[in-house]
N, C-alpha and C positions, 0 to 999 in steps of 0.2 A: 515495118516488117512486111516483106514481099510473100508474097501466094506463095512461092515453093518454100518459104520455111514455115510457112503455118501447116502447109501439107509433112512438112517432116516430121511435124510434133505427132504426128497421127500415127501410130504403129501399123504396120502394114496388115494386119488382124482382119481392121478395123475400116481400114477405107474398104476393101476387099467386101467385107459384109453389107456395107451403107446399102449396097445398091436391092440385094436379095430382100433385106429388112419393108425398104419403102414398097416392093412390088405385094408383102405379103401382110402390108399395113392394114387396119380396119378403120373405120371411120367411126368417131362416135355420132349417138344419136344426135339429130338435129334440138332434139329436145332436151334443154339440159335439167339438170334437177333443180331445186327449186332452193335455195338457200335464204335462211330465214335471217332478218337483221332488226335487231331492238330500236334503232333506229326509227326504220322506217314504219315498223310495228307499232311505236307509240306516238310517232304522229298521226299516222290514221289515224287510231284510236283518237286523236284530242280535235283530227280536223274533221273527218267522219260526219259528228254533229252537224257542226256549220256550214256544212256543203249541203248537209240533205233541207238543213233549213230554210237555207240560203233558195233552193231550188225550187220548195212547198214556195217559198215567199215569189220566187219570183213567177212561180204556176198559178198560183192564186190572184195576184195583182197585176197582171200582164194585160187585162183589159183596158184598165186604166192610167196603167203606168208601161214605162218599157221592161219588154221580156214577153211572156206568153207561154205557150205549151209547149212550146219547141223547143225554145230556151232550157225552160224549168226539168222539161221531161231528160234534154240532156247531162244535166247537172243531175237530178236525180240518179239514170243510169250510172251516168259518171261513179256515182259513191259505191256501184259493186263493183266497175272496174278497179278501185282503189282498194278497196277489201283484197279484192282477189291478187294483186301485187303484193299487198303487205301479206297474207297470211295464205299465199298459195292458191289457184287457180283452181284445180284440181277439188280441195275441199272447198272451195269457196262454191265450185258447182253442185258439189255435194249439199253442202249446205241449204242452197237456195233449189237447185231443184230443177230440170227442165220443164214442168210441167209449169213451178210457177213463171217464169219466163215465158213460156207461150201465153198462158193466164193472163201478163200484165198486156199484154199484145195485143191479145183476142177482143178482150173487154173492153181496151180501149176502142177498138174496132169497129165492134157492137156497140156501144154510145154515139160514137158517132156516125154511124148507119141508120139504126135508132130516128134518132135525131134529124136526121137528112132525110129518109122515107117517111117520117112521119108528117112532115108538110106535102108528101108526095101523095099520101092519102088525103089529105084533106086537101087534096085538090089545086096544090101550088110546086111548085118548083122545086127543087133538091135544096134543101137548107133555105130555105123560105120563110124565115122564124115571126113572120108578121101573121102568121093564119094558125098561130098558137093562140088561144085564148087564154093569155097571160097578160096583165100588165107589161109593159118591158121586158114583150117578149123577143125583141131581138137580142138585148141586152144579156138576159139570160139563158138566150139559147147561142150567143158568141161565148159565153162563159162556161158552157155546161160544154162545147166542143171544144172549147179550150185545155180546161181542166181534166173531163172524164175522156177527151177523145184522144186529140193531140200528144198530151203530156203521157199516155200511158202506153201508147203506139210509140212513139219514140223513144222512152225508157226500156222499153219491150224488145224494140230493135237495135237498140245499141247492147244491151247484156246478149242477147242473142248471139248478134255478130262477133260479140269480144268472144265468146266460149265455142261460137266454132270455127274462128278466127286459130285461137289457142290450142284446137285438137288436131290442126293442121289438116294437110290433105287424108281424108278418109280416115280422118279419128275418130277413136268414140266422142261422142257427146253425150251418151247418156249416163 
């Protein structure tokens, strides 16, 4: 079938209008609604678990095995990102809260400042964990920035960036 018979099928109404219609178009939001799917709802729900466990294990064991805080802290974050897909972005920030979000951030923050100034007083280097009067105090001061510094700085920043990633340019966030 050539162009001028597909133009013929068109009543002459109808081309005539196309053109008024497209100038007087609106755009929708860039933000679309949020459509819910049992699907994707009940696997959160069953993976949920195993990803945040998955996460603890590998933030906890990361000194002596592979992973660490980084890692662990990602995968932790990771499980609101996944929330907030399966059950709405919007409540999911609701839920969780901007405050706790800065919270997991700050605190990590603070442990690990903490921790780094405090060989600073006593007279050694920034993260200087040998002038802790601890047994295996490097050990357990590579662990304590691991765990309470790393992993909760980077859980902290990644919900962060996803929720004001997701409010777009000059959205609420709170």
């Amino acid at each position: 079938m050539s162009d001028t018979d597909e133009d013929s099928e068109i009543p002459e109404e109808s081309r005539e209008s196309e053109p008024a219609e497209a100038e007087e178009e609106t755009f929708p939001s860039p933000r679309r609604a949020y459509t819910e799917s049992e699907v994707i709802m009940s696997t959160v729900r069953v993976v949920t678990p195993f990803v945040l466990t998955f996460g603890l294990y590998i933030t906890f064991h990361g000194a002596d095995s592979p992973g660490g805080g980084f890692q662990g802290g990602a995968l932790v974050g990771v499980v609101v990102l996944m929330l907030a897909f399966a059950f709405g972005i919007d409540p999911t920030r609701r839920w969780l809260g901007t405050k706790a979000v800065t919270l997991v951030a700050s605190l990590g923050l603070l442990v690990f400042a903490t921790i780094g100034l405090g060989s600073v007083v006593l007279g050694g280097a920034f993260l200087e964990y040998g002038l802790y009067p601890l047994e295996d105090a490097a050990k357990y001061g590579i662990e304590a920035v691991e765990i309470g510094g790393i992993a909760l700085i980077v859980a902290g920043v990644i919900m962060g960036l996803f929720f004001l990633t997701a409010a777009g340019p000059g959205g609420d966030v709170e």
